[in-house]
C-alpha positions as CSV (number, residue, x, y, z in Angstrom):
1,X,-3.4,-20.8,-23.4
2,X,-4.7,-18.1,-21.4
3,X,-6.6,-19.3,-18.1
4,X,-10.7,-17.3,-18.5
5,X,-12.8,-19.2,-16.0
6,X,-12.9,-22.1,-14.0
7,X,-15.9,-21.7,-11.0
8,X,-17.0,-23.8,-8.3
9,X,-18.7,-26.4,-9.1
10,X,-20.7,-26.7,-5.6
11,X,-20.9,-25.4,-2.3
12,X,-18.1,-27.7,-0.6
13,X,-16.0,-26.4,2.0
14,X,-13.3,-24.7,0.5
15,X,-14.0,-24.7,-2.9
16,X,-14.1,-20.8,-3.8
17,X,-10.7,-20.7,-2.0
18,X,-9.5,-23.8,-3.7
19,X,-10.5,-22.3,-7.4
20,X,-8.7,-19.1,-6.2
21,X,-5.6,-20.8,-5.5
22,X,-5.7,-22.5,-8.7
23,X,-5.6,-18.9,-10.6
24,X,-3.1,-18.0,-8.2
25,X,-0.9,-20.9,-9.7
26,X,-2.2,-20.6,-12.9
27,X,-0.4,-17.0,-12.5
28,X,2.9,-17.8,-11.5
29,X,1.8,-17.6,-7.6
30,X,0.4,-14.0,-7.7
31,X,-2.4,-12.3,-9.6
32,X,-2.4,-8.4,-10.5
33,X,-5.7,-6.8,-9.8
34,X,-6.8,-3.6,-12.3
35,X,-6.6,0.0,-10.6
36,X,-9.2,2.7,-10.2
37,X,-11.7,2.9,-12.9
38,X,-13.3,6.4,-12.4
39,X,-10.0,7.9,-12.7
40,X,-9.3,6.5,-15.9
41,X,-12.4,7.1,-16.7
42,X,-12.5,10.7,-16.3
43,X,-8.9,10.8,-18.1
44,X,-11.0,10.0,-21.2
45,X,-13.3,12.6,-20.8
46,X,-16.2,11.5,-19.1
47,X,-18.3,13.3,-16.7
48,X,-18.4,11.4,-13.6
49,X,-20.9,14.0,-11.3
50,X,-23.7,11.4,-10.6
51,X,-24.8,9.5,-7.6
52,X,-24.5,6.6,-9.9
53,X,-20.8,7.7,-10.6
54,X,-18.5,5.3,-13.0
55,X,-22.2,3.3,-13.2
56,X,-23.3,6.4,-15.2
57,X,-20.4,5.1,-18.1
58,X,-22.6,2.3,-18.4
59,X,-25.5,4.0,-19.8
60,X,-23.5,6.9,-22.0
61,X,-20.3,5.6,-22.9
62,X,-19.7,1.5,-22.4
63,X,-17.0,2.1,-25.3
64,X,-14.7,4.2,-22.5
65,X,-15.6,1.5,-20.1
66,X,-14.1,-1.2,-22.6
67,X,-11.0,1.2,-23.2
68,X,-10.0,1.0,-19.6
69,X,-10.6,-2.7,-19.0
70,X,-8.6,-3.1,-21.7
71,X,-5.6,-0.7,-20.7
72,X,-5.5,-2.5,-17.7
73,X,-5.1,-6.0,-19.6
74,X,-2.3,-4.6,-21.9
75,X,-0.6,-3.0,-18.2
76,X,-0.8,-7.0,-16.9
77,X,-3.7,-7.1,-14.7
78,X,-5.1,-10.6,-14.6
79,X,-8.5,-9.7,-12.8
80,X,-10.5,-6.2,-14.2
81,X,-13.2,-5.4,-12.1
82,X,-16.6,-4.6,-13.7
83,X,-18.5,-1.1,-13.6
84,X,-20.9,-2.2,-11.7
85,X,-19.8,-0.9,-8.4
86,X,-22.1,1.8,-7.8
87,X,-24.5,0.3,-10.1
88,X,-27.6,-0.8,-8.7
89,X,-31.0,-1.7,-9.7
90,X,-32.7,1.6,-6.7
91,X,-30.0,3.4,-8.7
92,X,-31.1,3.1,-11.8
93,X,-35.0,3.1,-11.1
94,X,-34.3,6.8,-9.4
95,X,-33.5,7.6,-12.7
96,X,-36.3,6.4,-14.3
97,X,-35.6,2.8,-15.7
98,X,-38.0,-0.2,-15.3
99,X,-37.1,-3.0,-13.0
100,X,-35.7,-5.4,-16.0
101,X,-33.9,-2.3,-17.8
102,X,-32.0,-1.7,-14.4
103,X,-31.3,-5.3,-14.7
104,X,-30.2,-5.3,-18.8
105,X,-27.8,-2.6,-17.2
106,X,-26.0,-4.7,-14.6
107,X,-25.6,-7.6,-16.8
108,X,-23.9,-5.4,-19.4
109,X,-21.2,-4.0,-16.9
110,X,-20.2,-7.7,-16.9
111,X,-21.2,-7.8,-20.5
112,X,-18.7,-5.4,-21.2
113,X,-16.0,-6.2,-19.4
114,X,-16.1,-9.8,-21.4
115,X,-15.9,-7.9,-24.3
116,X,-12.2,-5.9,-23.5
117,X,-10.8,-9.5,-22.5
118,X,-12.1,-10.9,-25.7
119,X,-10.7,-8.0,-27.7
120,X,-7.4,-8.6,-26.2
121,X,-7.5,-12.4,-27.0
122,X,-8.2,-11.5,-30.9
123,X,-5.3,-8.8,-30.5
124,X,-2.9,-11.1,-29.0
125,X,-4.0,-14.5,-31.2
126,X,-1.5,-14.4,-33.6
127,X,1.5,-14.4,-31.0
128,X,3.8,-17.0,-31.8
129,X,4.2,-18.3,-28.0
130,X,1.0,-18.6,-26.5
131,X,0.0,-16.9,-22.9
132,X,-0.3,-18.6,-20.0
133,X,-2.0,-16.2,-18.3
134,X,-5.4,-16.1,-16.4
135,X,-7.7,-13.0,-17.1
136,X,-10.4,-13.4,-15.6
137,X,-13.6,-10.6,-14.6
138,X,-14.9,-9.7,-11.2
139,X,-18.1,-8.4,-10.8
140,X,-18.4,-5.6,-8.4
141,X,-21.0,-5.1,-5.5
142,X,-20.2,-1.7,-3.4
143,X,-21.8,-1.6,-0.1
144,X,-25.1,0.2,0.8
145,X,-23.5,3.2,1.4
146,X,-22.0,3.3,-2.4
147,X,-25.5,3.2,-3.7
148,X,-26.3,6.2,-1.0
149,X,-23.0,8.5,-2.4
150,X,-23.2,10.4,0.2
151,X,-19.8,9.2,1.7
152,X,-21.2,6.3,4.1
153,X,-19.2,3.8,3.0
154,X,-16.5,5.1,4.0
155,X,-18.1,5.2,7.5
156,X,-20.2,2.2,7.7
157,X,-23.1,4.7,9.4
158,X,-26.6,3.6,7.7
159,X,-28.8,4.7,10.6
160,X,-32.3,3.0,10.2
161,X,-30.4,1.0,7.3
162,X,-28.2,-0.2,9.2
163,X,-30.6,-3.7,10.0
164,X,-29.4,-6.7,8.7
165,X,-32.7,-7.9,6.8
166,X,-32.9,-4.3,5.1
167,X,-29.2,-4.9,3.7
168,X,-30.6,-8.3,2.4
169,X,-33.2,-6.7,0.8
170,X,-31.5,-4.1,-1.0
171,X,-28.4,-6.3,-2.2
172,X,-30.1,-9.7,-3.3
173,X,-31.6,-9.4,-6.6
174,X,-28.3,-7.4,-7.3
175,X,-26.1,-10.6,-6.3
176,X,-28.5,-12.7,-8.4
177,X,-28.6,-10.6,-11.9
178,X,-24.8,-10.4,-11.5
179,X,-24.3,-14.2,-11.2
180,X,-26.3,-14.9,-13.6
181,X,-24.3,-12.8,-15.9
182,X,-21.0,-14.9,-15.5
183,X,-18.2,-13.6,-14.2
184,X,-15.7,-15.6,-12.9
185,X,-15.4,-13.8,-9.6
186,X,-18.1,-12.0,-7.6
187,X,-16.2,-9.1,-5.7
188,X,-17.7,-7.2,-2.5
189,X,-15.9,-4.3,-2.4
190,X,-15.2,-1.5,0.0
191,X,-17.4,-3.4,2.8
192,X,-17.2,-0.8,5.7
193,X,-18.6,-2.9,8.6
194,X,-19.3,-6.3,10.3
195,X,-23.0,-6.3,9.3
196,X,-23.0,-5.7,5.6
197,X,-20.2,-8.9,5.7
198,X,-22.8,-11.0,7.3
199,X,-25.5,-10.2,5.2
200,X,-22.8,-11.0,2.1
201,X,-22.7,-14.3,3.7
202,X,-26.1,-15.5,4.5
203,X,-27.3,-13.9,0.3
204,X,-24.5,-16.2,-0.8
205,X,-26.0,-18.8,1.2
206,X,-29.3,-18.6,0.4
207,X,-29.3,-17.5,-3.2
208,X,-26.5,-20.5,-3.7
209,X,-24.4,-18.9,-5.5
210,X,-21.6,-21.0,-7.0
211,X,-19.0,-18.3,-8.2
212,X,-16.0,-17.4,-5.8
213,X,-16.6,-14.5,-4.1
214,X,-14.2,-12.4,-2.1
215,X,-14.5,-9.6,0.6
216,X,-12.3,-6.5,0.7
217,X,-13.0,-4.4,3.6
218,X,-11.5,-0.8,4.0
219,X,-9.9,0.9,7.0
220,X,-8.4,4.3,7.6
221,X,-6.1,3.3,11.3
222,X,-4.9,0.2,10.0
223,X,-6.4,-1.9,12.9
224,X,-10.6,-1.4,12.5
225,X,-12.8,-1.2,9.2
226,X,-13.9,2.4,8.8
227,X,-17.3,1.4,10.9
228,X,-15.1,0.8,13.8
229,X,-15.7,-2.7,13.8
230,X,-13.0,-5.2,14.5
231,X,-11.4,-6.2,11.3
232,X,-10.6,-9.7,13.0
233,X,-14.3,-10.1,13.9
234,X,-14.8,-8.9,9.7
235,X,-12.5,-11.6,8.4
236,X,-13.6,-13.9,10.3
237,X,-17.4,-13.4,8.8
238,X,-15.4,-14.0,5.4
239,X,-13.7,-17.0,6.5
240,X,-16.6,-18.7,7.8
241,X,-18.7,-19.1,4.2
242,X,-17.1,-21.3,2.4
243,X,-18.5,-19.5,-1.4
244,X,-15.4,-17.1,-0.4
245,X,-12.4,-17.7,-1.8
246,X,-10.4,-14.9,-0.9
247,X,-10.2,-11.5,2.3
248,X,-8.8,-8.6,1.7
249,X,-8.7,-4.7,1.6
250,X,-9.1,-2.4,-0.8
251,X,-9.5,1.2,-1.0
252,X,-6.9,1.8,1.9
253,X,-3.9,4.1,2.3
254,X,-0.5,1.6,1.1
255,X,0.9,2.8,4.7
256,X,-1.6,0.9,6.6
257,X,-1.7,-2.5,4.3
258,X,1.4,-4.2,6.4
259,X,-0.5,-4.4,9.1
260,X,-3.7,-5.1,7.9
261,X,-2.5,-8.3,6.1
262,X,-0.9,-9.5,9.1
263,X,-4.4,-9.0,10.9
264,X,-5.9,-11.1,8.2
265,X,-3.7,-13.8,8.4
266,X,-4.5,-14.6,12.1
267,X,-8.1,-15.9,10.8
268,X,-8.0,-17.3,7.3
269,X,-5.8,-19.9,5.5
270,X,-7.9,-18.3,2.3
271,X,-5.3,-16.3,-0.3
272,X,-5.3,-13.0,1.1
273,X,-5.8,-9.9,-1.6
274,X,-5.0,-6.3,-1.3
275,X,-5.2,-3.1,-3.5
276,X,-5.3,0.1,-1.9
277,X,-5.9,3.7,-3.3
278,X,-3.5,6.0,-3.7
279,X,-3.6,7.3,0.1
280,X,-4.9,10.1,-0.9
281,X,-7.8,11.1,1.2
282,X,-11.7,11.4,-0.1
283,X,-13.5,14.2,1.1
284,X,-17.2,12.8,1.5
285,X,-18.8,15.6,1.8
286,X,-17.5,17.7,-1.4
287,X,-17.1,14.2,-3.1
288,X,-14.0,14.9,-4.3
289,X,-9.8,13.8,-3.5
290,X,-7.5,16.1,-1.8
291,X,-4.9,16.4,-3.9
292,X,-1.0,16.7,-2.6
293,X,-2.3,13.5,0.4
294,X,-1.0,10.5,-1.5
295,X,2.0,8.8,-2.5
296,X,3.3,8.7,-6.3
297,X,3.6,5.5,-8.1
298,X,6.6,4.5,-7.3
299,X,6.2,5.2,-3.8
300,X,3.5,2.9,-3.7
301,X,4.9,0.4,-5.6
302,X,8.2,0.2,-3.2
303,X,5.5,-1.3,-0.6
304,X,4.6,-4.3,-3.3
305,X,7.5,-6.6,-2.2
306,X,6.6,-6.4,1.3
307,X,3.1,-7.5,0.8
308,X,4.7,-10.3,-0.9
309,X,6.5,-11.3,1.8
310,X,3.1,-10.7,4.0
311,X,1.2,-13.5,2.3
312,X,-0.7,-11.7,0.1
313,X,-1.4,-13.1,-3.4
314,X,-3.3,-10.7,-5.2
315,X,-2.1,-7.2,-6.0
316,X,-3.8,-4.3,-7.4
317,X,-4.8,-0.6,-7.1
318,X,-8.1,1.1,-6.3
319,X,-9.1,4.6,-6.1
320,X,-6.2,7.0,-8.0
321,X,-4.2,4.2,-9.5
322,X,-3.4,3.7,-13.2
323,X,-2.6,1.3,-15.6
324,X,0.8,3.0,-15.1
325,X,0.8,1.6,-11.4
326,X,-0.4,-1.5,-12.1
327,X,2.2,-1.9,-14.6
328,X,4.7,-0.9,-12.0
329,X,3.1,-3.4,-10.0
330,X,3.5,-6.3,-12.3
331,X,7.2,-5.2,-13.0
332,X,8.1,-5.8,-9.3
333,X,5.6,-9.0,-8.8
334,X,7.9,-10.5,-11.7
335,X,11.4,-9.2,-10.5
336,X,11.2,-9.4,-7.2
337,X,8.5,-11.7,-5.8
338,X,8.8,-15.3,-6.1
339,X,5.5,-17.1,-5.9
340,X,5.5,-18.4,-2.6
């Protein structure tokens, strides 16, 4: 029987983290997140030059967008993370679609993504020893700055933004459609400051939202989120809401996860999550990767063991990772890491 959903039922303390952990177990003690979607995306051809950027596959080619999900199933990913990251209802207004189109357009991300782990069901049905394995979708809510693509989120700078009841504004009928769409996680990616947590907390609050969420901020010293900010001060925004089940990072160099885990750890009891990039670095003002600054695949995946040993309980990729990495990653997970 493969494990699909399983939610919170209400708002009591510790219930997103408690509906984590059962996954986690469900999972053999660890859970292998999906790896970068534009890249693969790209890889199949598509254009990615937008400010809506892997959101724009949504609107010209979902099929590629099922493709990947998919790969990343067959590699042994038990969480695939929806298009939806830079997908957001401004974004899609700037480009001239009504309020509830934008909104048709955010449910389908999720929409699709249930889709590729449906398709891999059908594929996989007539197996004569059934899976035990949880796939389950995260819905994906970049930051402000993603929405901007101009690079701030990977600074945490908003200027006049930067105000806790505009960062309300902009992400809650976001939060909402995507609930209301189903996944089984919600996932705030890529959060680049102490701010943007906080307002994540009080919209989950107030819009009672009953789907485990989890926050993965991103840091380039391994001690502060890119902002700056204290990344003890960010996890402990996380830790204090009780509709987040797991704290992480994402979208970090692998040489600066060791640390950052152990950083974690001195604030939350919540299963800790990590999946870097490649460690190559993003140029945000030419929007693009500098190539030769990363680490191959199985550099990165000589880390994996280690972040075992850390505490952390679910693996993946992010920017610049494939399904090749990730099925590196589950290789190792299942060789060499015990669930704890």
């Amino acid at each position: 029987m493969v494990v699909k959903s399983g939610g919170v039922g209400g708002a009591e303390e510790g219930a997103a983290a408690a509906a984590v952990r059962r996954w986690v177990e469900a999972g053999g003690g660890r859970l292998v997140l999906d790896g970068g979607l534009a890249t693969e995306l790209e890889a199949h051809g598509a254009d990615l030059n937008d400010p809506l950027w892997s959101a724009k596959c949504i609107l010209s080619s979902p099929h590629l967008i099922r493709k990947v999900h998919l790969d990343y199933i067959e590699a042994g990913a038990n969480i695939i993370i929806t298009a939806s990251y830079q997908a957001t209802i401004q974004g899609f207004e700037s480009k001239g679609f009504s309020k509830e189109q934008s909104e048709n357009l955010l449910t389908k991300s999720v929409e699709i993504a249930h889709e590729a782990r449906e398709m891999f069901l059908k594929q996989h049905s007539d197996q004569s020893t059934p899976m035990h394995r949880p796939i389950l979708v995260a819905a994906s809510i970049g930051s402000y700055g993603a929405y901007l693509a101009d690079g701030s989120e990977y600074s945490g700078d908003y200027g006049e933004a930067g105000t806790l009841e505009f960062l309300k504004d902009f992400h809650r009928r976001r939060l909402q459609v995507l609930a209301e769409a189903r996944p089984d996680l919600i996932a705030f990616e890529t959060i680049p400051n102490k701010l943007e947590a906080q307002a994540y907390v009080e919209l989950l609050e107030e819009c009672n939202i009953s789907i485990p969420s989890w926050f993965s901020f991103n840091s380039k010293d391994g001690v502060h989120v890119v902002s700056g900010d204290s990344l003890i001060e960010c996890a402990t925004i996380a830790n204090s809401c009780a509709k987040v089940g797991a704290v992480g990072i994402n979208c970090t160099p692998p040489r600066f996860i060791h640390s950052l885990i152990l950083t974690i750890r001195k604030v939350t009891d919540k299963p800790i999550l990590i999946y870097p990039n490649s460690g190559e670095r993003y140029d945000g003002e030419k929007k693009e990767w500098v190539e030769s600054t990363g680490v191959s695949d199985g550099d990165f995946v000589s880390y994996v063991s280690e972040w075992c040993k850390d505490g952390a309980a679910l693996i993946g990729g992010c920017c610049r990772t494939t399904p090749n990495t990730i099925r590196a990653i589950t290789r190792t997970l299942n060789q060499f890491c015990p669930a704890p």
